[in-house]
C-alpha positions in Angstrom: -11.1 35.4 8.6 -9.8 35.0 4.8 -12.6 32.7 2.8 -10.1 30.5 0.2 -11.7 30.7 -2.7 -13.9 27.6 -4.4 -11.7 25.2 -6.2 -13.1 24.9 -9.5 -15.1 21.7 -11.0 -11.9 19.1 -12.9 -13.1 19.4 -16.3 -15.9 17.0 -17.4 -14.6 13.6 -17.6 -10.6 14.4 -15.3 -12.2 12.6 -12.1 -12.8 9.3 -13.4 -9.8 9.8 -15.6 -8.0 10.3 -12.6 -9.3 7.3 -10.8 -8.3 5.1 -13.9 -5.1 6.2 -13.8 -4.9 6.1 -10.1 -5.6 2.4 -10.4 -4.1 1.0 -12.8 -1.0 2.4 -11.4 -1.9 1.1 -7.8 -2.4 -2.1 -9.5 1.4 -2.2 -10.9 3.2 -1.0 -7.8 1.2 -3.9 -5.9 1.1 -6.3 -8.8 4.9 -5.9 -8.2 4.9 -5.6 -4.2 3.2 -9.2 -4.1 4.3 -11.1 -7.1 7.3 -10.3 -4.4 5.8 -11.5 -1.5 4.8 -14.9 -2.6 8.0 -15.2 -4.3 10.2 -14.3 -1.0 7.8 -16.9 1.1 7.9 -19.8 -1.9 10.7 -19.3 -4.0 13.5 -16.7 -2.6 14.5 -19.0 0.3 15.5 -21.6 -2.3 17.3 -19.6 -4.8 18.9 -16.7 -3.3 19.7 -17.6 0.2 21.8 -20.6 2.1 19.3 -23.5 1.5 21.4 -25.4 4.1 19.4 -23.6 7.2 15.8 -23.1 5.5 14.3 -21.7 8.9 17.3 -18.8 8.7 16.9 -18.7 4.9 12.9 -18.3 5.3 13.8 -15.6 7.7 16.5 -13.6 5.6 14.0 -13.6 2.4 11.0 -12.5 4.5 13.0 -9.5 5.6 14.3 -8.3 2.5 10.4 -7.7 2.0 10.0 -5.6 4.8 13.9 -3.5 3.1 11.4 -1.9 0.5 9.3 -0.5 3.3 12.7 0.8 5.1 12.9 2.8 2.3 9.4 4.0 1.8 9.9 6.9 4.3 13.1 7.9 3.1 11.6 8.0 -0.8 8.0 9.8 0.9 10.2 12.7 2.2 11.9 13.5 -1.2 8.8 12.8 -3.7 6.3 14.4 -0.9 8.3 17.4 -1.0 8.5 17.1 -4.9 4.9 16.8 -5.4 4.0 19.8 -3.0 6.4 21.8 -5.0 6.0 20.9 -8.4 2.5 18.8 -8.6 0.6 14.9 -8.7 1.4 14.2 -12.6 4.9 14.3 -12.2 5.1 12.3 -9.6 2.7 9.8 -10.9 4.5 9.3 -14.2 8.2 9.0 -12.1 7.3 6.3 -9.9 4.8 3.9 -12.3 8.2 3.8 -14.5 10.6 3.0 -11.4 8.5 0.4 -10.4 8.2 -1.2 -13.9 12.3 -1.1 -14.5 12.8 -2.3 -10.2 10.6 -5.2 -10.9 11.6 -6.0 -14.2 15.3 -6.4 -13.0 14.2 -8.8 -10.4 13.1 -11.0 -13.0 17.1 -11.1 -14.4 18.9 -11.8 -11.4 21.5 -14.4 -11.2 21.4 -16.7 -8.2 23.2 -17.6 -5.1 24.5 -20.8 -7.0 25.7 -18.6 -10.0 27.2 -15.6 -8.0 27.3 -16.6 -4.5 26.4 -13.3 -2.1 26.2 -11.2 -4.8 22.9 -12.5 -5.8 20.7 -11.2 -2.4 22.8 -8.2 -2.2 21.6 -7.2 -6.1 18.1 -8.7 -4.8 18.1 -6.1 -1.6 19.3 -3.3 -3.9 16.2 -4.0 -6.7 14.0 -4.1 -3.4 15.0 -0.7 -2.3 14.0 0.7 -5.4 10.9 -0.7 -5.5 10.1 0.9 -2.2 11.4 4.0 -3.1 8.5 4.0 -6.1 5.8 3.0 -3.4 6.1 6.0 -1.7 5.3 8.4 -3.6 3.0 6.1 -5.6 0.1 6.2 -3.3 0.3 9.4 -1.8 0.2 11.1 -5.4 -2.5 8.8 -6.1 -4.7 10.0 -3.7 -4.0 13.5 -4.1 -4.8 13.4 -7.5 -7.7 11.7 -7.5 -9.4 13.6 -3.9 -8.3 16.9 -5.8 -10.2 16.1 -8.7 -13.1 14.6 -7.1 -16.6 15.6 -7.1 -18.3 17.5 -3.6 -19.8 14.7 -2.0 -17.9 11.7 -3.5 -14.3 11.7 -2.0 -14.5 8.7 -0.7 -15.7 6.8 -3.6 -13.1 8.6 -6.3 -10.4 8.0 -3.5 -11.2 4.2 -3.4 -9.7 3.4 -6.3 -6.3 3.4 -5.5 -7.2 0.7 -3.1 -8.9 -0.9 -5.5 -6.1 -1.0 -7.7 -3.9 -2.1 -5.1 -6.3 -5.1 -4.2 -6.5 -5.6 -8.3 -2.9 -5.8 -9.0 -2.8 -8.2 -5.6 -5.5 -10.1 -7.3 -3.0 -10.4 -11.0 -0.3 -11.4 -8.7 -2.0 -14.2 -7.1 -3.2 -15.2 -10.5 -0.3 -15.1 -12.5 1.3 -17.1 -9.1 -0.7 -19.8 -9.1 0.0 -21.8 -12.4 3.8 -21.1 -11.7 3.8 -22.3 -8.4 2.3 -25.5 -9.8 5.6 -25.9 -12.5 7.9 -29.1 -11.6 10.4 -27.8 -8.7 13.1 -27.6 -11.5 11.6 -25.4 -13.4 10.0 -23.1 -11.0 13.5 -22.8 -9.3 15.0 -22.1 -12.8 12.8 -20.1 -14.8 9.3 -19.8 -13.9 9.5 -17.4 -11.1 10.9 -14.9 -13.3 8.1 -14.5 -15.6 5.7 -13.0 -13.1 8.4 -9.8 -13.1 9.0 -9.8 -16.5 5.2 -9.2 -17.4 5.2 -6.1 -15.1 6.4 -4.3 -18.2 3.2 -4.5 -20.0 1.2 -2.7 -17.0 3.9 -0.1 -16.8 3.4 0.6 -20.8 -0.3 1.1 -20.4 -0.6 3.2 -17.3 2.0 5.5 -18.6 0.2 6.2 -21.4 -2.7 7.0 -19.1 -1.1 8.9 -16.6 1.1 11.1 -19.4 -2.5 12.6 -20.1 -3.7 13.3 -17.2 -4.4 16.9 -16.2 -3.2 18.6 -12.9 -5.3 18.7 -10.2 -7.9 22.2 -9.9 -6.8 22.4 -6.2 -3.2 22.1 -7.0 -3.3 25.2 -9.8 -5.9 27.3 -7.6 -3.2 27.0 -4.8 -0.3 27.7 -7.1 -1.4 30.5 -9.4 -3.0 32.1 -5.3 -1.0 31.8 -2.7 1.9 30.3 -4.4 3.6 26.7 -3.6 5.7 26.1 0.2 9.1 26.1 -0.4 9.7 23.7 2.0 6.6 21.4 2.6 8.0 19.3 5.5 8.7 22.5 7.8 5.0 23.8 7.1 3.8 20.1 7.9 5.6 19.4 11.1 4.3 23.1 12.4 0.7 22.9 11.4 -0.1 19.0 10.9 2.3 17.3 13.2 -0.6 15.6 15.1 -2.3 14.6 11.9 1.0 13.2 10.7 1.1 11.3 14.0 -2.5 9.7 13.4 -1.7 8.9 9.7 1.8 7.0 10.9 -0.4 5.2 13.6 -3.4 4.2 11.0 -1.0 2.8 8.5 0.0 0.2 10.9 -3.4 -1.4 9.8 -1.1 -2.6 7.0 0.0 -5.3 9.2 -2.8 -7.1 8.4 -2.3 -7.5 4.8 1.4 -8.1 4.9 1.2 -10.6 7.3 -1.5 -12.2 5.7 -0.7 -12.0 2.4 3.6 -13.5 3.7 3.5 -14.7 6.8 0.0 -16.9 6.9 1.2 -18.1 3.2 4.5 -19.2 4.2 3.3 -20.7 7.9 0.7 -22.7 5.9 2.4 -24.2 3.7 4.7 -25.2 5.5 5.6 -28.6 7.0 3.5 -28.4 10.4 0.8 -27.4 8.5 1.3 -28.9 5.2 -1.3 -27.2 3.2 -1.1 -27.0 -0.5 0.6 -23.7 -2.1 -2.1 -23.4 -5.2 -4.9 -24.0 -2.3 -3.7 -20.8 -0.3 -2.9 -18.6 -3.0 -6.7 -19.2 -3.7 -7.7 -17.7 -0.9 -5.9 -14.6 -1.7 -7.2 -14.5 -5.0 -10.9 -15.1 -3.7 -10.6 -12.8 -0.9 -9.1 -10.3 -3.8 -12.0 -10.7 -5.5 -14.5 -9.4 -2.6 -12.2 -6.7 -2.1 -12.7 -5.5 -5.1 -16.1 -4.7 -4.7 -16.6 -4.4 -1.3 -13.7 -1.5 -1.0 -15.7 1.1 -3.3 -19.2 -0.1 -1.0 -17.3 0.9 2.1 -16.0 4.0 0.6 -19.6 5.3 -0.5 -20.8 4.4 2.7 -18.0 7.1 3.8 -19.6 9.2 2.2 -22.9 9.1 3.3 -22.2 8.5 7.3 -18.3 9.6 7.4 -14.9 8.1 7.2 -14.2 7.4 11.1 -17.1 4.4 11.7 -16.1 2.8 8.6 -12.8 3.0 9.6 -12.9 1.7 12.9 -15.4 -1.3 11.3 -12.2 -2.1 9.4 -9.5 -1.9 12.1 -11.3 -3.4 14.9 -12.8 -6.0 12.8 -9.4 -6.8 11.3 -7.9 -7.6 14.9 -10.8 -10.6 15.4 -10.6 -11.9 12.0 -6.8 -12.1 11.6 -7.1 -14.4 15.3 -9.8 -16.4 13.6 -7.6 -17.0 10.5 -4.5 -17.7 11.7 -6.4 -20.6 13.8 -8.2 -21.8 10.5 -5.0 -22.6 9.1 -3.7 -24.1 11.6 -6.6 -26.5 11.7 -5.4 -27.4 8.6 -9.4 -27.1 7.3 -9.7 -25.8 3.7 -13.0 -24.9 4.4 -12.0 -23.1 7.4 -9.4 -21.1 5.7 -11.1 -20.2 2.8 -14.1 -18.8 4.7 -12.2 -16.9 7.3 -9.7 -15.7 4.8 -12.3 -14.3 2.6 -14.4 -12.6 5.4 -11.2 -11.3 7.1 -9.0 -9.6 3.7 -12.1 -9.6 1.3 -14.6 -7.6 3.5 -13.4 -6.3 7.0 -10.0 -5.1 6.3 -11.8 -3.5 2.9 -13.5 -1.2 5.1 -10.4 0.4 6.8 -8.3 -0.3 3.2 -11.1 1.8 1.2 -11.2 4.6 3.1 -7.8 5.7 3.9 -7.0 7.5 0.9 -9.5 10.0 1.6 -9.2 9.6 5.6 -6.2 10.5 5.5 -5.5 12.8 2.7 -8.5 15.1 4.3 -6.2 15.6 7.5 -4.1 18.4 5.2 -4.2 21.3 3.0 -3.4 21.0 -0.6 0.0 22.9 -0.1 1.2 19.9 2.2 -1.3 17.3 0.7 1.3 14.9 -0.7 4.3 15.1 1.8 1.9 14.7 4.7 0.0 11.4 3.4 3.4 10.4 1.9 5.7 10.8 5.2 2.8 9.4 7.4 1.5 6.3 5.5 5.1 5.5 4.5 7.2 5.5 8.3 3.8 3.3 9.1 4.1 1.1 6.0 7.4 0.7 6.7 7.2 -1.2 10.3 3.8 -2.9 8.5 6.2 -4.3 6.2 8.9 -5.5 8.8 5.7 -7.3 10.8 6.5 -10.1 8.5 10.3 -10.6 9.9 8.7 -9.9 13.4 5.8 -12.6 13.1 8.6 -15.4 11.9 10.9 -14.2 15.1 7.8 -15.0 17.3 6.5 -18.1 15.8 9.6 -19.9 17.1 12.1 -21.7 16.1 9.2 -24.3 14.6 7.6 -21.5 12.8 4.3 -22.4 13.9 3.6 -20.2 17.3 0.3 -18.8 15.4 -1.5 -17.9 18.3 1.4 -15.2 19.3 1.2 -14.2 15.8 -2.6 -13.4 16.2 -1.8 -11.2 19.1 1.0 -9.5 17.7 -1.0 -8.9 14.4 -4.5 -7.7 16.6 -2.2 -5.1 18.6 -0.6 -3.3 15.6 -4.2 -3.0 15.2 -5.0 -0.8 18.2 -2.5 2.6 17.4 -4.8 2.6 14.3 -8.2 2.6 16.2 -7.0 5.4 18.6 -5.9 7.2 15.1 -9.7 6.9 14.5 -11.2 7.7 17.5 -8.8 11.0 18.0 -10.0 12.3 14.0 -11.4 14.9 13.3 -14.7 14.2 10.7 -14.2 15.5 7.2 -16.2 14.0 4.8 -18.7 17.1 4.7 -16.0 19.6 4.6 -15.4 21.3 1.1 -12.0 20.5 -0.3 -10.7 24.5 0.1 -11.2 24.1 3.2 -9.6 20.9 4.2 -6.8 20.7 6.9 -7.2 24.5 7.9 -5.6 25.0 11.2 -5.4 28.8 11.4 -7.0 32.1 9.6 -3.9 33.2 8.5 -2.1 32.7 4.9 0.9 31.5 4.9 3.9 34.4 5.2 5.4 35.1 1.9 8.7 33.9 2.6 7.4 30.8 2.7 6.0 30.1 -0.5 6.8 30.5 -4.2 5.0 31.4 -7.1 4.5 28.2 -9.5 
C-alpha cells in the first residue's frame, strides 16, 4: 500500500489568515442571506407581492427565500467541480464578489406598485444569484481553511466559517433592528434598502483579504503529485457516494436555523401572536451573540473527543429546543422567548453548526474535497431553505399551527442524527490521509497535471 506523502506545514501565519478570510466572507454571504430573510418575512410581503391576500403574499415571499437554495445545488456542481480543478482562492474571490453585486441589486429594485409583476420576477432572479454564490462559498471556505490547518486543530480553524456565518447573522439582525423601527412609510419606501446597499462595504474588505491569500499545501501537494481529477463529480459518485449521502442528510440540520431565523419571526409577529418585531429580532441577535463564542468551544471540544458526539449534542438537542421555542412564542412570554431562543440557536444548534465544516469536509480526499462538501451541503441546504414555505403550508390557513411546526422542524432533524451515527471518526486522522477508500492512485486518464 502507496503511503501519500506528508502535506507540508501552510507557511507561518496562512492558517489564521485563512480563517480570517474564511469569515469575513461567511459573514457577507449570510450578512446578505438574512438581511433577506427578515426582509422577505417583514417587508417583501408588503412591497413586492399582492398586499390584497397577505396570508398568500406572506407565503410567495417566504418561498422566494427558499429559490436561492434551489439554486445552491445547481451553482455546488459547477464551482465544486471548478475548485477541484483549479483551487479554493479562485473560488473564494468569485463568489464574495457575486454575493456583494446580487445583494446590492436587491437594494435598487423597483416595486410591484412601480412595475407590477416585474418587480418579484427581478426579485427571484437577484435571489438566484445569491444562491448560486452560497454554494461555493462555504464549501471553498472549508477547504481552505481544513487544508491549511494545523494537526490537531481542524475543528477549531474550520469553525470559523460558522462563525462568520453566525457574525454576519448577528450584522443583519443589527442593522434590522433600527430599520424595522422607521415609520411604516418610510420602511416601505426607503429603509429596507439600506441594509443591501451596505453589503458593499464587506465585499471591499474581504476581497482584499482573500486576493492574498495563498493556496492550500494540500491542494499544491496533490496537484504538482498525482495531478488534479478531470472530472471531480465521476470520481465522487464512485468513491464517496455514501459520504455524499450523509453530508446531504446532515445539512438538513439547516432547518433549524431557517425556520427559526423566518418562519418563528414571521409567526411571532404576527397578529395571533402579536409580539413586537424589534423584540424578536433581539433574540436573534442575543442568541448570535452566544453563538459566537460557543461555536469555536464546540469545535475544540471536537477536537479533543471527536466530531460525531458533538454533533449529535447539536442535532438531537436542536429537535427539543426548536419544540420548546416554538411554544415560548406562542405563549406570547418575552421572557420565555428570549431564554429558549438563546439556549436553542445560541448554544445547542452551535454544536452541530461548528463542527460541520470539518465533519463533513473530513468525509473526502483533497482531489474531490470541494465538489463533495459543495454538492452534499448544498442539495441539503436547499430543501433547509424550502422548510420555510413548508412550515407556513402546515401552520394553516391562520398561520399559527406551531405545534406541527415543531414536529416537522424536530424530524428534519433525525436524517441528520443517522448521518452521525453512520460516520466514520476523523478527527485523529492526518489530513493526507483523509477520505481514503482504496490503496490504489487514481488511473492516469483520470487526472491532469496542474
Amino acid at each position: 500500500m502507496s503511503v501519500p506523502a506528508p502535506v507540508p506545514e501552510a507557511p507561518p501565519g496562512q492558517p489564521k489568515k485563512a480563517a480570517t478570510a474564511a469569515w469575513i466572507g461567511s459573514a457577507l454571504e449570510y450578512y446578505d442571506f438574512f438581511i433577506y430573510g427578515s426582509a422577505a418575512a417583514l417587508i417583501f410581503p408588503e412591497i413586492f407581492f399582492d398586499e390584497s391576500d397577505p396570508a398568500t403574499a406572506t407565503l410567495l415571499s417566504l418561498a422566494t427565500f427558499g429559490v436561492a437554495y434551489a439554486a445552491r445545488p445547481v451553482g455546488a456542481f459547477f464551482l465544486g467541480h471548478v475548485g477541484d480543478r483549479m483551487g479554493r482562492k479562485k473560488i473564494m474571490v468569485f463568489t464574495l464578489l457575486l454575493m456583494g453585486l446580487s445583494t446590492f441589486l436587491i437594494g435598487c429594485l423597483p416595486t410591484r406598485d412601480q412595475v407590477g409583476t416585474l418587480a418579484p420576477v427581478l426579485l427571484v432572479l437577484c435571489r438566484v444569484l445569491q444562491g448560486i454564490s452560497a454554494a461555493g462559498e462555504q464549501a471553498s471556505a472549508n477547504s481552505m481553511t481544513l487544508e491549511h490547518a494545523p494537526a490537531g486543530r481542524r475543528g477549531f480553524f474550520t469553525s470559523f466559517t460558522l462563525s462568520g456565518t453566525q457574525g454576519g447573522q448577528l450584522l443583519a439582525t443589527l442593522v434590522f433592528i433600527p430599520i424595522a423601527a422607521l415609520p411604516e412609510e418610510q420602511l416601505l419606501s426607503w429603509g429596507w434598502r439600506v441594509p443591501f446597499w451596505l453589503s458593499v462595504a464587506v465585499a471591499v474588505v474581504g476581497y482584499f483579504i482573500r486576493r492574498n491569500l495563498d493556496e492550500t499545501p494540500a491542494f499544491e501537494r496533490q496537484a504538482a503529485t498525482e495531478g488534479v481529477v478531470k472530472l471531480p463529480l465521476v470520481v465522487l459518485m464512485r468513491e464517496h457516494w455514501a459520504d455524499v449521502l450523509r453530508v446531504v442528510g446532515g445539512a438538513l440540520i439547516a432547518s433549524v436555523s431557517t425556520i427559526f431565523t423566518v418562519w418563528a419571526l414571521a409567526y411571532a409577529t404576527s397578529d395571533s401572536v402579536g409580539m413586537s418585531r424589534t423584540a424578536m429580532l433581539w433574540v436573534g441577535a442575543l442568541a448570535n451573540v452566544v453563538a459566537l463564542a460557543a461555536i469555536p468551544l464546540w469545535a475544540t471540544l471536537s477536537d479533543r473527543i471527536g466530531r460525531r458526539p458533538v454533533y449529535l449534542i447539536g442535532a438531537a438537542g436542536s429537535a427539543v429546543m426548536m419544540c420548546l421555542y416554538l411554544w415560548a412564542i406562542s405563549t406570547g412570554s418575552y421572557p420565555l422567548t428570549f431564554l429558549t431562543g438563546i439556549i436553542c440557536f445560541g448554544v445547542v444548534y452551535s454544536a452541530a453548526n461548528g463542527v460541520w465544516p470539518a465533519f463533513y469536509g473530513e468525509m473526502f480526499t483533497t482531489r474531490v474535497r470541494l465538489s463533495g462538501v459543495a454538492i452534499g451541503t448544498q442539495i441539503g441546504f436547499a430543501v433547509a431553505g424550502f422548510a420555510v414555505t413548508f412550515a407556513a403550508r402546515i401552520a394553516g390557513p391562520d398561520g399559527d399551527d406551531w405545534a406541527a411546526v415543531a414536529l416537522f422542524t424536530a424530524a428534519l432533524c433525525v436524517p441528520p442524527v443517522i448521518a452521525a451515527v453512520t460516520a466514520r471518526e476523523t478527527h485523529r486522522i492526518p489530513t493526507e490521509r483523509l477520505g481514503e477508500r482504496t490503496p490504489e492512485k487514481p488511473a492516469r486518464s483520470e487526472t491532469v497535471s496542474a
